[in-house]
Each structure stands twice: as C-alpha cells, then as structure tokens.
MARRO-759584 format. One record per residue (C-alpha): residue number from 0; residue in three letters; x, y, z. Coordinates in nm, 3 decimals, decimal comma. Layout:
BEGIN
PT  nr rest      px      py      pz
PT NUM  ALA       X       Y       Z
...
END
This chain:
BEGIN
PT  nr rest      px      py      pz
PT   0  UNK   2,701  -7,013  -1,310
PT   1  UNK   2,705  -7,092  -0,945
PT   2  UNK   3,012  -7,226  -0,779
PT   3  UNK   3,087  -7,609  -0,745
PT   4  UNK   3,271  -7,560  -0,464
PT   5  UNK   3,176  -7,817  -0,187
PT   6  UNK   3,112  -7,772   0,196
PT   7  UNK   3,409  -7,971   0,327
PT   8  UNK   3,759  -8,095   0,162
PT   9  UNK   4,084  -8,278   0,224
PT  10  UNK   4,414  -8,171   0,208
PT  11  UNK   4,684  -8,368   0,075
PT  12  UNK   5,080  -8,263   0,183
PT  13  UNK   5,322  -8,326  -0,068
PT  14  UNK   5,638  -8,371   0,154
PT  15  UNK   5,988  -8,385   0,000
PT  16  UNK   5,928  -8,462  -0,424
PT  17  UNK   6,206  -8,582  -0,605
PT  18  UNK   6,333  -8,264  -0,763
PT  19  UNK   6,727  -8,136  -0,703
PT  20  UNK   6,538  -7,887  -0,401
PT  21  UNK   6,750  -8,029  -0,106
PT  22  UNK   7,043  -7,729  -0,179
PT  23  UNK   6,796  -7,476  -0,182
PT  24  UNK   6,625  -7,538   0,156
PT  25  UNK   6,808  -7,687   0,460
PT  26  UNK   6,468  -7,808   0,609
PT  27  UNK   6,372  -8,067   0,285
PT  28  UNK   6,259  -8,410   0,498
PT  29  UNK   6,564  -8,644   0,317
PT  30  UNK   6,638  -8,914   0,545
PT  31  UNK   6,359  -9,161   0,599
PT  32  UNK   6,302  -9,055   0,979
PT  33  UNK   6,295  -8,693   0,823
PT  34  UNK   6,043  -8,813   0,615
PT  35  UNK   5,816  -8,949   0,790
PT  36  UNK   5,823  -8,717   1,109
PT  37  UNK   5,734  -8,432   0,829
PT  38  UNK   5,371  -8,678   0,738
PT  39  UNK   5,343  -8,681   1,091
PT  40  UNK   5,393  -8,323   1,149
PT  41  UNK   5,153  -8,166   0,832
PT  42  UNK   4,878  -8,461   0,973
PT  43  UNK   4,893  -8,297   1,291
PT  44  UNK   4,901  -7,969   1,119
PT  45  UNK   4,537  -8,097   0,915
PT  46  UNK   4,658  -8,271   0,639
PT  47  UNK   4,456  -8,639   0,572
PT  48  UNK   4,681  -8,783   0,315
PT  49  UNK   5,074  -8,763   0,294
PT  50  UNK   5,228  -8,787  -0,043
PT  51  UNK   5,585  -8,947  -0,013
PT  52  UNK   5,902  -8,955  -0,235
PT  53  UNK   6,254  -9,105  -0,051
PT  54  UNK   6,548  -8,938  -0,158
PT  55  UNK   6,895  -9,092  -0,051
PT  56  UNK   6,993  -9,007   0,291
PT  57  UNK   7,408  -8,933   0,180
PT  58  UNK   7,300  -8,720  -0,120
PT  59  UNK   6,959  -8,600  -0,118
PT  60  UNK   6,889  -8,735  -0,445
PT  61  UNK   6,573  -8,919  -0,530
PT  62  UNK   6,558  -9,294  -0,530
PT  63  UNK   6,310  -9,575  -0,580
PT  64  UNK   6,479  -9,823  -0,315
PT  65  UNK   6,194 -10,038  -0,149
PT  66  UNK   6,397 -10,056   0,204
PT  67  UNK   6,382  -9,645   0,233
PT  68  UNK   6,005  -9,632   0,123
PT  69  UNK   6,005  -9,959   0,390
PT  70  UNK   6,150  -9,730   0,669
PT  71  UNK   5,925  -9,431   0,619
PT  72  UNK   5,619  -9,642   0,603
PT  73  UNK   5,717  -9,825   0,889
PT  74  UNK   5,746  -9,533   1,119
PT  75  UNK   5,460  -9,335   1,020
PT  76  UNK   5,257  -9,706   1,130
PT  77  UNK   5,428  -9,705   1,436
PT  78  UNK   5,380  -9,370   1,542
PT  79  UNK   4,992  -9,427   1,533
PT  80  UNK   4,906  -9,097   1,353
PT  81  UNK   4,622  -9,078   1,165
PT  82  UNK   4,711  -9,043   0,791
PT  83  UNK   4,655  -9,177   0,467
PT  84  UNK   4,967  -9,306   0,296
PT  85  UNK   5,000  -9,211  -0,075
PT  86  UNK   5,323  -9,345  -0,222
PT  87  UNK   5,430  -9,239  -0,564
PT  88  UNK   5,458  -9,453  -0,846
PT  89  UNK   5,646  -9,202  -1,072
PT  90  UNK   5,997  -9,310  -1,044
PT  91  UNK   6,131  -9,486  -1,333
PT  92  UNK   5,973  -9,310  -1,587
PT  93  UNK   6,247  -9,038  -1,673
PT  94  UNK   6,418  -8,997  -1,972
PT  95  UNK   6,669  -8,763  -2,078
PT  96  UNK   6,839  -8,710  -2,390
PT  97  UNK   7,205  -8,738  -2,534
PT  98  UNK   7,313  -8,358  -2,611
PT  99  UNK   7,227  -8,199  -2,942
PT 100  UNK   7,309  -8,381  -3,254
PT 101  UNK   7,369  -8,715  -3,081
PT 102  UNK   7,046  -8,791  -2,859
PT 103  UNK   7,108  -9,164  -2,887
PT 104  UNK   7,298  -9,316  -2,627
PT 105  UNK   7,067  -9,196  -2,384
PT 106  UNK   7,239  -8,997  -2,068
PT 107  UNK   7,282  -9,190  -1,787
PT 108  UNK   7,309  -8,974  -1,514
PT 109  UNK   6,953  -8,840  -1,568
PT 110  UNK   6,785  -9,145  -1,721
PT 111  UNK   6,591  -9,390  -1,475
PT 112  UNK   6,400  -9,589  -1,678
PT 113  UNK   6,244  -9,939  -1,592
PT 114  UNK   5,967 -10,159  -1,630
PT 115  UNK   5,636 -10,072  -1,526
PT 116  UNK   5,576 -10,351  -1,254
PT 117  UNK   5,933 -10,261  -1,115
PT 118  UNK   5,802  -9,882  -1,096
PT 119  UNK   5,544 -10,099  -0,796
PT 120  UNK   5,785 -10,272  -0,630
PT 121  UNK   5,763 -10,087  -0,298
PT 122  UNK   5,362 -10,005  -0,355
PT 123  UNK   5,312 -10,434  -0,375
PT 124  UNK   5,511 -10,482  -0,039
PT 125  UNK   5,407 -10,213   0,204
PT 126  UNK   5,025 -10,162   0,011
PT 127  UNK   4,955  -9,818   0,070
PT 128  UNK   4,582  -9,680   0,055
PT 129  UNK   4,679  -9,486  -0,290
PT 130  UNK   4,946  -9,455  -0,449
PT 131  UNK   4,978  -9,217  -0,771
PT 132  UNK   4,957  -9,304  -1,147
PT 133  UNK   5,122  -9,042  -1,392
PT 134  UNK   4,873  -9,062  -1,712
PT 135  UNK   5,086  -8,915  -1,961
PT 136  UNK   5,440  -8,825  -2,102
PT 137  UNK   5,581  -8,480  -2,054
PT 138  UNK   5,824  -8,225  -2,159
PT 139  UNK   5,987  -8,070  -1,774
PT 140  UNK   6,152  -7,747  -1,815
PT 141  UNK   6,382  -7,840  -1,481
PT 142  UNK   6,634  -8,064  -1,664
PT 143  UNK   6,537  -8,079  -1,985
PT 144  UNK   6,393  -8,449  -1,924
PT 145  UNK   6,075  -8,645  -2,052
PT 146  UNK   5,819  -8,836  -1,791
PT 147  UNK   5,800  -9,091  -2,010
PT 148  UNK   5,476  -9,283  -1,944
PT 149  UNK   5,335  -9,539  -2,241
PT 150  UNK   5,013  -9,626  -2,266
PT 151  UNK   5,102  -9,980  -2,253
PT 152  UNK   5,309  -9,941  -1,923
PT 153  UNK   5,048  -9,738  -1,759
PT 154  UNK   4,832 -10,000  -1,825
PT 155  UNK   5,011 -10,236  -1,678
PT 156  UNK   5,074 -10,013  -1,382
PT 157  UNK   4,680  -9,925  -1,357
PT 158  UNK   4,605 -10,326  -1,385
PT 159  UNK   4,825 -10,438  -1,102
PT 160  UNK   4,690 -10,092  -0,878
PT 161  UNK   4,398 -10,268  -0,939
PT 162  UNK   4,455 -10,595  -0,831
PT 163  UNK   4,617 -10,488  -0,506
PT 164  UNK   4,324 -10,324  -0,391
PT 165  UNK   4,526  -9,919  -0,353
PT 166  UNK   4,378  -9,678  -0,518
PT 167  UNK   4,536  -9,482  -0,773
PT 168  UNK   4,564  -9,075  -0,716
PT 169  UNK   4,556  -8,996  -1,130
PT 170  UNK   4,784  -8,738  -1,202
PT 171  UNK   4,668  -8,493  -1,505
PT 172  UNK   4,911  -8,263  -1,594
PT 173  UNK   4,711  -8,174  -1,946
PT 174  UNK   4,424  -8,184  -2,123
PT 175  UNK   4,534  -8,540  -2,301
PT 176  UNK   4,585  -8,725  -1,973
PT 177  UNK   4,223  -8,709  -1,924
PT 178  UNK   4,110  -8,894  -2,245
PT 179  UNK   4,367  -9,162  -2,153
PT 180  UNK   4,191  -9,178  -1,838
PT 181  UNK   3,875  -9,204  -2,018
PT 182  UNK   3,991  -9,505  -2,182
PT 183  UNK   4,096  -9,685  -1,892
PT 184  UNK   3,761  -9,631  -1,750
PT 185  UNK   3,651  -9,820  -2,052
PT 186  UNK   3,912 -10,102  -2,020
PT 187  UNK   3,740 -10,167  -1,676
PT 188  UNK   4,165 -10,094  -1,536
PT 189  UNK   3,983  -9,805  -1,282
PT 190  UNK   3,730  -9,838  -0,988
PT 191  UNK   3,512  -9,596  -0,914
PT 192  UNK   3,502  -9,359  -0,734
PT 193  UNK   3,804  -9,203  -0,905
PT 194  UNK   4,096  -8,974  -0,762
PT 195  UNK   4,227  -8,725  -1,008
PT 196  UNK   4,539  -8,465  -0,923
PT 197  UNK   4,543  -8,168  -1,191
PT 198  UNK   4,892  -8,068  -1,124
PT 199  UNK   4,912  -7,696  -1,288
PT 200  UNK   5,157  -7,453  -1,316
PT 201  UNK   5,409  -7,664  -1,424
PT 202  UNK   5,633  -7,641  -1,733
PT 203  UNK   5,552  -7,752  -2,004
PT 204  UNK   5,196  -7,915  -1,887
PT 205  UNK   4,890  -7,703  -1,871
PT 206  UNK   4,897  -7,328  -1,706
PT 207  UNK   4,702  -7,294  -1,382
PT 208  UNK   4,490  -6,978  -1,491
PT 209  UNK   4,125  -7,025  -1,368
PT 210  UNK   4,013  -7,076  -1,746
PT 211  UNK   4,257  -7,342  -1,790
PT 212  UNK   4,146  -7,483  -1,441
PT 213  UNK   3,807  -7,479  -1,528
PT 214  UNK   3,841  -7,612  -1,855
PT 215  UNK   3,977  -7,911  -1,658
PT 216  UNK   3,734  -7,939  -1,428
PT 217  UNK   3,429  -7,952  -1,706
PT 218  UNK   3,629  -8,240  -1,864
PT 219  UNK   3,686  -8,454  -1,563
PT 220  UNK   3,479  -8,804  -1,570
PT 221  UNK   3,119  -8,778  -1,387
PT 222  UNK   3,200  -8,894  -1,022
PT 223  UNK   3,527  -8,814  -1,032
PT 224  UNK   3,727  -8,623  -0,692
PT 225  UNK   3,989  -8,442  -0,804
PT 226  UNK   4,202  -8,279  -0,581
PT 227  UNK   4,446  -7,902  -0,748
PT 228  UNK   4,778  -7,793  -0,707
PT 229  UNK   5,051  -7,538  -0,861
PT 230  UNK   5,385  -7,471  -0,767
PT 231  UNK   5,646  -7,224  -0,636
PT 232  UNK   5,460  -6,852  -0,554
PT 233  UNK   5,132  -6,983  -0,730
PT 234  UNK   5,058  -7,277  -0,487
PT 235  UNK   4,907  -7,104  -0,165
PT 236  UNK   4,700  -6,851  -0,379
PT 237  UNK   4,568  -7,172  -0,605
PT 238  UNK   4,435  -7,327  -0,261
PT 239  UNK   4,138  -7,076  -0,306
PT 240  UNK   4,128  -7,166  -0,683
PT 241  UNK   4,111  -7,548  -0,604
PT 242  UNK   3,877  -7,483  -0,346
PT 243  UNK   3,621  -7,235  -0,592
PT 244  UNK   3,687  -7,501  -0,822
PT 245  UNK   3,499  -7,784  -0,653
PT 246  UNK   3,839  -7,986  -0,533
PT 247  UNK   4,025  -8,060  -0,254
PT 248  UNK   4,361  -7,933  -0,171
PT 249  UNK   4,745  -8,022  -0,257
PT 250  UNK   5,047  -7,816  -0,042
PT 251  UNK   5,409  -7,881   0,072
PT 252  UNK   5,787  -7,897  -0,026
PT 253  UNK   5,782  -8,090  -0,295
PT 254  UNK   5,642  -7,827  -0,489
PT 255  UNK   5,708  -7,489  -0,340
PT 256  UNK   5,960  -7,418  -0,051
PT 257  UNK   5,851  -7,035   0,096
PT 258  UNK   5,613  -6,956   0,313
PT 259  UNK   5,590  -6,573   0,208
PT 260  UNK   5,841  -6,400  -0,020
PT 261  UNK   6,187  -6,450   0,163
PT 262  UNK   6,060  -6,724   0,445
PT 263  UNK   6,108  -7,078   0,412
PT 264  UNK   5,837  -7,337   0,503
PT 265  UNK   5,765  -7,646   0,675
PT 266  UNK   5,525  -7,868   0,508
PT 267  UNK   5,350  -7,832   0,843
PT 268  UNK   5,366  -7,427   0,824
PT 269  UNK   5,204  -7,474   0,467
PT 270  UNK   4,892  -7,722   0,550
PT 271  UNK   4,819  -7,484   0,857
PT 272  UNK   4,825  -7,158   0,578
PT 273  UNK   4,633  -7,425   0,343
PT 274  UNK   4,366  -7,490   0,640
PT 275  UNK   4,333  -7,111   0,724
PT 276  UNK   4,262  -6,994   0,354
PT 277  UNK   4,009  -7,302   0,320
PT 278  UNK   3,845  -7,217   0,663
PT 279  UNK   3,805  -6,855   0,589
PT 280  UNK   3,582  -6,955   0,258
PT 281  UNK   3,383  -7,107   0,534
PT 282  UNK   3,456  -7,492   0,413
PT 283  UNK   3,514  -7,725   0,642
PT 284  UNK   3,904  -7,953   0,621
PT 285  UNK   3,823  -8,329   0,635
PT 286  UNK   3,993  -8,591   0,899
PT 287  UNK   4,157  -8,917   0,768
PT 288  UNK   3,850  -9,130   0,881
PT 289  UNK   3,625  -8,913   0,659
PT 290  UNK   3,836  -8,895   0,373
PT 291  UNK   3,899  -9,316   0,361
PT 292  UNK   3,520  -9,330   0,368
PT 293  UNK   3,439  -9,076   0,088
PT 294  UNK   3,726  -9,241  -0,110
PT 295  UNK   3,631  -9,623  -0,047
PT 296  UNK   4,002  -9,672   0,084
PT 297  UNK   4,085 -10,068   0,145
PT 298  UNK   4,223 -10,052   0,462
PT 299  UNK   4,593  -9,980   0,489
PT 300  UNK   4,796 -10,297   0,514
END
C-alpha cells in the first residue's frame, strides 16, 4: 500500500498542559507572559498553531480563569506574531473519585467539574481560530481521575463552537471517540473540513503503535485533517509516524519535557527537532497563512 503521507504539514506546539509538570521542569511557561512568549517563541521556531492551557501564576496549577487566558491572548495579539490561537476547552471535565469503599462524596481537591457552556467561557470572549473539543470520557493513569465528557455536554459544547464561528480541534484519544464524532457529523453540530487530534500513547486511551495508528487513520471521516501526537520519550520519534501516517504534527511541554535522554526542552527546542525530522522526509512545514486557508479559519477576533 503506498504511503498517505502528504507533501507539506503543520505543526501544532502544545505549550504548558495542565498536568502537575511545573516541579519537574523549571522552564514550564506558567505565568501568562511565560505563556505566551513560549507561542511566540515555538512560532518563530515553525510552529503555525499554539495550543494553550493557563496554569496559576503563585502555584503552577491549572486553571480555567478567563482574565489569565485574557492576558495570554492579549499579548500574543500584540506582539504581531504570526500564529494560530488554539485554546482548550478541556477544563471542567475532571472527575475524581472518593477513596475505595466510599467513592461518593466526590474529592474535591481533584474534581473540577462544570457545565458545558461554562467550560467556553474564555473561548466566547477572546474567539480563538480553534479551540479543542475532548470527544469522549477517559480513565488517566496520572491521578487516578476520569475526563468526564457526556454526550449531551459535548453537544452542547460542539453547538455553541459552532455558532461562534472557531473551529473545533477534535481530540480522539480511542477508537469510540470517532463514532461519536460520526454522529455529530450527522447532527449537522460539525463543519467541514474537520480537525481531528489522535492523542496516543496515553494511559488508558489507545497505544501509539503504527497498527493502532493506522487503524485510526482508516477510520477517520472522508475529508477529515487530523493532526498525531504521543507523549514523554515516544513523542519526537511519533513525528515521523504522524508524518508516514498522512497527518500533521503535535510537539511541546505539555506532553513531554526532554529533549534527549537527560536534557530538558523548550517548546521552541522541540518544534525546531519536529521541523528537522519532517524536513529530512523531504515534506515541506506549513506557515500560519497556509494553514488558516487549508483549514477555512474565520479570522481571529
């Protein structure tokens, strides 16, 4: 079978997540000016699109308050860089569980759980050209939590996306994400053409062996541009494998902090290794300007 893979893609840097990662690397973007220097850094560095989390500037933690997503935002506009802003929509949606026996009440210190339209809040006011949509609920190893993610809120979520004009990034973390996707595509609640993230490698969604990729990839909806990630060690080599695959390209902190074995990163040192393995397959990294037009991006507010 020949190879899908296509003649030019786009990178995407993932910049600081929301996991507890801040300890474990002094160089995690946490502060909003942090932040968004680091999107201005990895789209000088070739990345089109910056994905962005805010985490509290005291603690590090992650948060969902509109006024830090405001800040970051704000400066990446004013700094006239060339990026596509992707905001995630994935806070609010975790749930974790009272311990053994006694799961009911709910633990507070890991549960954030809230309405779906409040999960927009900061997506509504600053209108991004994408923000993400998680299609599915999911066991995470790291914590012992559930993305909790109802059909009913997601479409809710995917209705409002829709009637703000950004498009939604559709994160697939398994094999039943997809048919939910399917069935929005039905519901009219998606516009073509569609964005899909598999994000691999990451317990306990699907593995991010090239059968399992594949697999994937043959199931995706006819159209469909699907960018390919994994995580920790796995992430640089599964450039190539996104690549091969027919996708574009997903790197930085928020999922895997090295470099090499023993040397931290920059999100800017990881799009420049992305760039290097994708240029070497001879495939050729899109700008901003070429990505908004392959995507149908409404213009950034």
């Amino acid at each position: 079978m020949q190879s899908p893979m296509q003649s030019e893609v786009f990178i995407t840097c993932a910049v600081t997540g929301s996991g507890d990662t801040a300890s474990r690397h002094p160089g995690l973007p946490i502060t909003p000016a942090q932040i968004a220097d680091a999107s201005i850094e990895a789209a000088k560095a070739g990345a089109a699109i910056a994905h962005i989390h805010v985490r509290d500037p005291e603690t590090g933690a992650a948060s969902r308050d509109p006024a830090l997503y405001r800040e970051v935002v704000e400066r990446i506009r004013a700094s006239d860089t060339d990026v596509i802003i992707n905001l995630t929509a994935g806070m609010g949606g975790d749930v974790v569980f009272g311990p053994g026996e006694n799961p009911l009440p709910l633990d507070p210190k890991g549960t954030d759980m809230v309405g779906p339209l409040e999960r927009l809040v900061h997506v509504e006011e600053l209108l991004p050209e994408i923000c993400t949509l998680d299609c599915g609920t999911m066991n995470f190893s790291a914590g012992d939590y559930v993305m909790t993610n109802t059909p009913s809120h997601l479409r809710a979520m995917a209705k409002r996306v829709q009637e703000l004009g950004v498009r939604p990034e559709l994160e697939v973390f398994d094999f039943g994400h997809l048919v939910f996707v399917k069935d929005l595509i039905k519901e009219g609640l998606l516009d073509n053409p569609l964005m899909i993230q598999l994000c691999l490698g990451i317990p306990y969604g699907a593995p991010d062996d090239p059968m399992t990729t594949m697999a994937l990839v043959n199931q995706l909806p006819e159209g469909a541009i699907f960018s390919g990630f994994s995580i920790g060690s796995r992430q640089l080599p599964f450039v190539a494998m996104a690549v091969l695959a027919g996708g574009n390209v997903r790197v930085g902190l928020e999922d895997n902090l090295y470099l090499q074995r023993g040397v931290k990163a920059s999100n800017a040192d990881l799009v420049t290794r992305a760039k290097t393995i994708i240029e070497a397959m001879n495939v050729r990294v899109m700008g901003p300007a070429e990505v908004r037009e392959k995507l149908k991006l409404r213009k950034a507010a």
